[in-house]
C-alpha positions as semicolon CSV with decimal commas, in nm:
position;residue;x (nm);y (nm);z (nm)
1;X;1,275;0,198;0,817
2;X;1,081;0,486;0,692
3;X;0,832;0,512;0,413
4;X;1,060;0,715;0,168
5;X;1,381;0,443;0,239
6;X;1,106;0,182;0,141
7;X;1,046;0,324;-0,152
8;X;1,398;0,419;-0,218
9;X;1,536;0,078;-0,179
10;X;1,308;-0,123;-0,320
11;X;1,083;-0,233;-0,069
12;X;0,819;-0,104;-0,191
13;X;0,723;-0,129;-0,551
14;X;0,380;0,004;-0,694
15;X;0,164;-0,130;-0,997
16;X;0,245;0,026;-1,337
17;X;0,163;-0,224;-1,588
18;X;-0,223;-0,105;-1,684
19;X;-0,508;0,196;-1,673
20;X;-0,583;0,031;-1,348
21;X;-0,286;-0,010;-1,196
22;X;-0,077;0,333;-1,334
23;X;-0,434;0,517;-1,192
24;X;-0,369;0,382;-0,831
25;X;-0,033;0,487;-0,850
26;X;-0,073;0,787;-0,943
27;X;-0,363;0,838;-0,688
28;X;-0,103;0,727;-0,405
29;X;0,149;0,956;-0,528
30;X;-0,057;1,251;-0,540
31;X;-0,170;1,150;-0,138
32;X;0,207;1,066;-0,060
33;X;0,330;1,443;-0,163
34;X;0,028;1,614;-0,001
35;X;0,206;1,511;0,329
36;X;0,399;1,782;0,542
37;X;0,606;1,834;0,847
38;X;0,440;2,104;1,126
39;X;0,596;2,324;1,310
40;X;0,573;2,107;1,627
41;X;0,724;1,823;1,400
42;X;0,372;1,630;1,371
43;X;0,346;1,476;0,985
44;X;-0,010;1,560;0,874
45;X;-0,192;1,564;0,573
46;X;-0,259;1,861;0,409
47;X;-0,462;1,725;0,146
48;X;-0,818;1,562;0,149
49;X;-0,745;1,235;0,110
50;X;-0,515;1,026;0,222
51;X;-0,633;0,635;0,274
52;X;-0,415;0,500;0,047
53;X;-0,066;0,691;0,183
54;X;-0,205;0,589;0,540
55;X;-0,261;0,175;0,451
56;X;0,119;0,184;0,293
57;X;0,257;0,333;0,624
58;X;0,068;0,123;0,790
59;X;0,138;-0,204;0,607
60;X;0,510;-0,047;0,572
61;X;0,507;-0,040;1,001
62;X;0,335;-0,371;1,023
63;X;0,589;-0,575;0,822
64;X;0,851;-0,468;1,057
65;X;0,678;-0,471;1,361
66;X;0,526;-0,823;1,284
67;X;0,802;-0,976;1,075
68;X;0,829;-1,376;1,070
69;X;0,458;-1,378;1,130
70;X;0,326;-1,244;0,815
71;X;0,077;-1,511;0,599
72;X;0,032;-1,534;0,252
73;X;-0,364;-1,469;0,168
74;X;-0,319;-1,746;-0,128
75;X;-0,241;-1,985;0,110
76;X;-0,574;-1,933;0,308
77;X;-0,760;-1,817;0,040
78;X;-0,680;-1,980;-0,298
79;X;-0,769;-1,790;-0,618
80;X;-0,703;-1,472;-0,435
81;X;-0,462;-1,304;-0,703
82;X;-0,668;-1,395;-0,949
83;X;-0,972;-1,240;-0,758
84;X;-0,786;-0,927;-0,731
85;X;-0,679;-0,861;-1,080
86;X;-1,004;-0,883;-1,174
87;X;-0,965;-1,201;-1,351
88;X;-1,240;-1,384;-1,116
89;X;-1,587;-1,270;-1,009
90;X;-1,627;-1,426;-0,666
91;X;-1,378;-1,511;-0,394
92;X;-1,385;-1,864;-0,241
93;X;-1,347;-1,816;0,175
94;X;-1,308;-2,171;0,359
């Protein structure tokens, strides 16, 4: 499944709810439209930065390829969400 179908069905849903999180959106927008097709049919980036576009195609790729084998972090590392939101200062790693 491509990117855009992801995002089109569903798939893939971004943050919106804070500063924080509608500032990374719009961040991976803004890399997501500076993409373009070449002449030789090559997607490149036409824009300086594109880290963020490049981790959701490859974590959109990866969860296809990998399917049924996928872990959730909070079951290896509890307190993670937390962590992340910025609700907790240090992350516990067994």
């Amino acid at each position: 499944m491509s990117l855009l179908l992801a995002f089109e069905q569903g798939h893939i849903k971004t943050p919106y709810g804070d500063e924080r999180s509608r500032k990374y959106t719009n961040t991976l927008e803004q890399e997501l439209n500076r993409f373009g097709m070449q002449k030789d049919g090559k997607l490149e980036s036409v824009g300086v930065h594109d880290d963020l576009a490049m981790s959701i195609a490859l974590a959109n790729w990866a969860s296809k390829e990998f399917k049924g084998s996928v872990m959730l972090l909070d079951d290896y590392m509890p307190g993670f969400d937390e962590w992340f939101k910025g609700e907790r200062d240090e992350l516990f790693v067994p």
